[in-house]
C-alpha positions, -999 to +999 in steps of 0.1 A: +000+000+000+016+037-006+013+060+020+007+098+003+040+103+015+067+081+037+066+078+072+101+071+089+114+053+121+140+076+135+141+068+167+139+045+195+140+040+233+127+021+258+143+013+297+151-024+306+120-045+314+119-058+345+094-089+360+071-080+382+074-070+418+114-067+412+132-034+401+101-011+393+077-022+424+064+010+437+072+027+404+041+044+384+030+043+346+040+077+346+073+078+359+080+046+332+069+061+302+084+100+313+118+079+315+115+058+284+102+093+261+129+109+282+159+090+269+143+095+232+142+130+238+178+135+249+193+111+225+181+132+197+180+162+215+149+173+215+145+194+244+120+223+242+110+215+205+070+211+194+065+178+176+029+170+161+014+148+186+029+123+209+005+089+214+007+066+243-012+047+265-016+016+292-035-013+294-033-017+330-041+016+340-050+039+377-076+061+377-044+086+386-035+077+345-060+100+337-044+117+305-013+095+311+007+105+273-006+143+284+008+142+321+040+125+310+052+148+282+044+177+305+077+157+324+102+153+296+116+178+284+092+183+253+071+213+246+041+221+265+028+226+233+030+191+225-004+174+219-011+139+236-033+113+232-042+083+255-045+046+236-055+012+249-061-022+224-045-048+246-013-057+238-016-044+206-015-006+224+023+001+211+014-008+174-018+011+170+005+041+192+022+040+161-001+037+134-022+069+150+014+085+146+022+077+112-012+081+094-012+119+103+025+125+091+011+099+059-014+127+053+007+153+058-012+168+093+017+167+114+056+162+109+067+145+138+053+125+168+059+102+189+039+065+196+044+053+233+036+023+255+039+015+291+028-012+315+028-024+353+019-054+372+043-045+402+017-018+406-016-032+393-046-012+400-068-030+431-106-016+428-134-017+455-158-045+450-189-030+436-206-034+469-187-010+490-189+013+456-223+012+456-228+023+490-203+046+487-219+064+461-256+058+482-237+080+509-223+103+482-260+114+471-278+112+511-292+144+517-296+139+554-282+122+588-312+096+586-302+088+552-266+082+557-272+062+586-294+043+570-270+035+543-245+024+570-267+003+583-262-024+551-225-025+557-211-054+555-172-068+564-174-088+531-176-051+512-142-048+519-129-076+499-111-061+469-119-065+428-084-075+417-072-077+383-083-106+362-061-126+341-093-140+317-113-134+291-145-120+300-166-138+273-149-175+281-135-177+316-103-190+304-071-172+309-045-166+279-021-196+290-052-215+292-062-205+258-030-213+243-030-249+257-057-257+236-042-241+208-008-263+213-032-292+216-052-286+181-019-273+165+002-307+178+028-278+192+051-308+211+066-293+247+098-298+230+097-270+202+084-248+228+111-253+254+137-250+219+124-214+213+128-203+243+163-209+250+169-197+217+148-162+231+171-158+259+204-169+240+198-143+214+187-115+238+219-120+256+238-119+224+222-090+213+233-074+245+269-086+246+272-069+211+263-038+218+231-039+195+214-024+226+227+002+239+213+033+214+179+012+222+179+012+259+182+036+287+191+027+322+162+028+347+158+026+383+194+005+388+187-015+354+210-018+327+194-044+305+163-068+311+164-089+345+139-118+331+171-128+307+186-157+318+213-163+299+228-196+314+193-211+308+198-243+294+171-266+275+173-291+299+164-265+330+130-254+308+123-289+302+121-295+338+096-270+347+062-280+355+028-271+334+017-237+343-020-236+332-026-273+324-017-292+351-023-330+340-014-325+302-005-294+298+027-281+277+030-243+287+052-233+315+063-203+333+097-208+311+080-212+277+055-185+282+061-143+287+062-136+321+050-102+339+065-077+335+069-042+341+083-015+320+079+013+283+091+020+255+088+051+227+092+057+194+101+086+172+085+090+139+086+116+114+085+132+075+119+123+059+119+162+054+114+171+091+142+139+101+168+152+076+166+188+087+182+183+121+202+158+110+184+129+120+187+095+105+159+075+091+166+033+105+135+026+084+097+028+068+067+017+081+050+007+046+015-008+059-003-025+088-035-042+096-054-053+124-076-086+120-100-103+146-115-138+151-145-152+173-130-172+196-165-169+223-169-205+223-205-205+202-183-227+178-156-249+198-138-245+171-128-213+175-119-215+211-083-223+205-078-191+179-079-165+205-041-157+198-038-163+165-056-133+154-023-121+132-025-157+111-056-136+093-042-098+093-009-108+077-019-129+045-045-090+040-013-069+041+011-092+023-016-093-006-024-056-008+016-048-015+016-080-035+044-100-011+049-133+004+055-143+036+090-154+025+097-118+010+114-108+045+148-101+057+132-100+096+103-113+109+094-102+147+067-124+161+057-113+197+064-141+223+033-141+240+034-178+245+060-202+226+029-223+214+011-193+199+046-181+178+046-221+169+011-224+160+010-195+138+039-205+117+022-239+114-013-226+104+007-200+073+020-237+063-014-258+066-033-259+036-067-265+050-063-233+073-052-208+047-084-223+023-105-226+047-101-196+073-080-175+050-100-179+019-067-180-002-055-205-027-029-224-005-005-224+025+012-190+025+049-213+034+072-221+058+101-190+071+131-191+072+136-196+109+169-181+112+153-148+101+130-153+135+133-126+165+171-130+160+179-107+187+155-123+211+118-113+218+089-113+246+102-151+262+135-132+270+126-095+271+091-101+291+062-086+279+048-051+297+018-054+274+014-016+257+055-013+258+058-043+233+052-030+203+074-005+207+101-025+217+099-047+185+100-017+163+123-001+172+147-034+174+136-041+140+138-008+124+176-007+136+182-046+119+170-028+083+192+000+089+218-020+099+214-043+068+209-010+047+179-028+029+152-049+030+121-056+046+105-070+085+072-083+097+062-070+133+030-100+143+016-090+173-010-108+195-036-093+217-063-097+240-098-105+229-088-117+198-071-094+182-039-092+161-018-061+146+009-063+121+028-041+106+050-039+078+083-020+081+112-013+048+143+003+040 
């Protein structure tokens, strides 16, 4: 698809991710994302300038978040006169960050901006149960003594119990690991391959990080230098000795095959090539296209039950045909690591005939990838995953692979909640 004009990937920046309750307990959404838009605003000194909107959001959020992107930028060094705007779609957040960004600088609107995505569990937001809410808000509108007391009256210790967080899908009850077994289960995804990939995660990761790749990517956080999930003398054996995580009995997913919690952001600096080469900024890449694709995975059709995270099988094969590629026309392809088993299952359902016919109304299997050309400096299994600080993370590590290589092309696959899946095409 061609933009009315190209969109590039100057800049990236994100602080080390950290699992939860370790390095950032106590620390804020805010303070995360003012540090990760921070570091992208000194790197490329930015200080004091106006850029055309900056995009950011949370998925778990406070109500203290309340205009999180505005209340941030007012923090980093940016213009006041910076716009913001808040963004939430699961785990896809950093992508569609992005995509807000680059369609106004595609239409010529704005010049610059910059997409953002930031996450805590350390800090998870605990509600009151909708009992003690309710009478709450009963007192809030009391007119008199009578009434109040009366109120009071139906208080009951129980009220006090918190709503906490739920790791579920509303519509099916299951959570995500518990989705994904049965996905590994209809897609044959043996415990070994899963295990394999995720050494490999954390073996690349550290590579990455012994090289040097990271350090123009990452800024130091809160006594963090790099990620503290990566365990680089992981071994295949050590994964394959971990128990089932969701499945107890026949399950294949573990805590070392599946992304952990995690806390942490990331930001991204996007502009017109005209605004970039002006102060002498460099352009790492292009972001070409993206789409976003959903799938019914309610149960209605058991089906479907097992598809809830392989929502980007169906948006790629859209983009790939509407620039006339195919899947093996990549240099880079960055799958998010949700789960091993979902990064497995999608690879095997672009190879299955029946599935691409079937579900993706095309002719054949789109084909096997070249695995070698898979999250070669790591991903989520390694990195963790702060949900709305992925996307991010993965574009700005692949943007900086193409600009490295000086051509060529990446995938960015993500999968999200309810769902949903965003992809993106990105080129130099």
């Amino acid at each position: 698809m061609a933009f009315p004009r190209r969109v590039a990937i100057v800049a990236a920046n994100r602080i080390p991710f950290a699992k939860s309750n370790t390095a950032y307990f106590g620390v804020s959404n805010q303070q995360m994302l003012t540090a990760a838009i921070s570091g992208l605003v000194e790197k490329n000194d930015l200080k004091g300038q106006v850029l055309g909107e900056v995009v950011a959001g949370a998925v778990m959020k406070h109500s203290r978040d309340f205009n999180l992107a505005r209340e941030t930028v007012l923090d980093t060094g940016l213009s006041a006169a910076t716009p913001c705007t808040d963004m939430q779609q699961a785990c896809g957040t950093g992508l569609q960050a992005l995509f807000s960004v680059a369609n106004k600088i595609a239409l010529g609107q704005i010049e610059s901006g910059i997409a953002g995505g930031v996450d805590t569990t350390s800090d998870a937001p605990i509600a009151v149960s909708d009992k003690f809410r309710g009478m709450l808000l009963d007192l809030n509108r009391s007119k008199t003594m009578g009434q109040r007391l009366k109120v009071l009256a139906g208080f009951r210790p129980s009220f006090l119990l918190p709503a906490l967080p739920r790791n579920g899908e509303p519509r099916t009850g299951l959570s995500m690991g518990g989705h994904t077994e049965l996905t590994a289960k209809r897609w044959n995804i043996e415990r070994s391959a899963q295990d394999e990939l995720a050494f490999n995660s954390h073996q690349k990761l550290n590579a990455a990080y012994e090289s040097g790749f990271m350090d123009d990517l990452v800024s130091p956080f809160n006594g963090l230098e790099k990620d503290n999930l990566l365990r680089a003398q992981t071994t295949v054996e050590k994964l394959a000795s971990l128990g089932s995580a969701f499945d107890k009995e026949n399950g294949t997913l573990t805590a070392g095959n599946s992304s952990a919690l995690t806390d942490g952001a990331s930001a991204v600096l996007l502009a017109s090539e005209e605004w970039a080469k002006e102060r002498g900024l460099p352009v790492l890449a292009y972001i070409t296209d993206f789409e976003t694709s959903a799938v019914d995975f309610t149960g209605i059709d058991s089906d479907y039950k097992e598809e809830l995270l392989l929502a980007p099988a169906y948006a790629v094969p859209k983009m790939l045909a509407r620039n006339n590629l195919a899947l093996q026309d990549m240099d880079f392809y960055e799958i998010h690591e949700a789960f091993a088993a979902q990064v497995l299952a999608t690879l095997k359902a672009w190879n299955d005939d029946s599935f691409c016919i079937e579900r993706l109304g095309l002719n054949g299997a789109l084909g096997e990838i070249d695995m070698n050309k898979l999250n070669v400096n790591g991903s989520s299994l390694a990195t963790g995953h702060p949900f709305a600080a992925t996307g991010g993370r993965i574009t700005g590590n692949l943007a900086k692979l193409l600009n490295q290589k000086g051509s060529g092309r990446g995938l960015i696959s993500i999968c999200a909640a309810g769902g949903q899946g965003v992809v993106a095409l990105l080129e130099k």
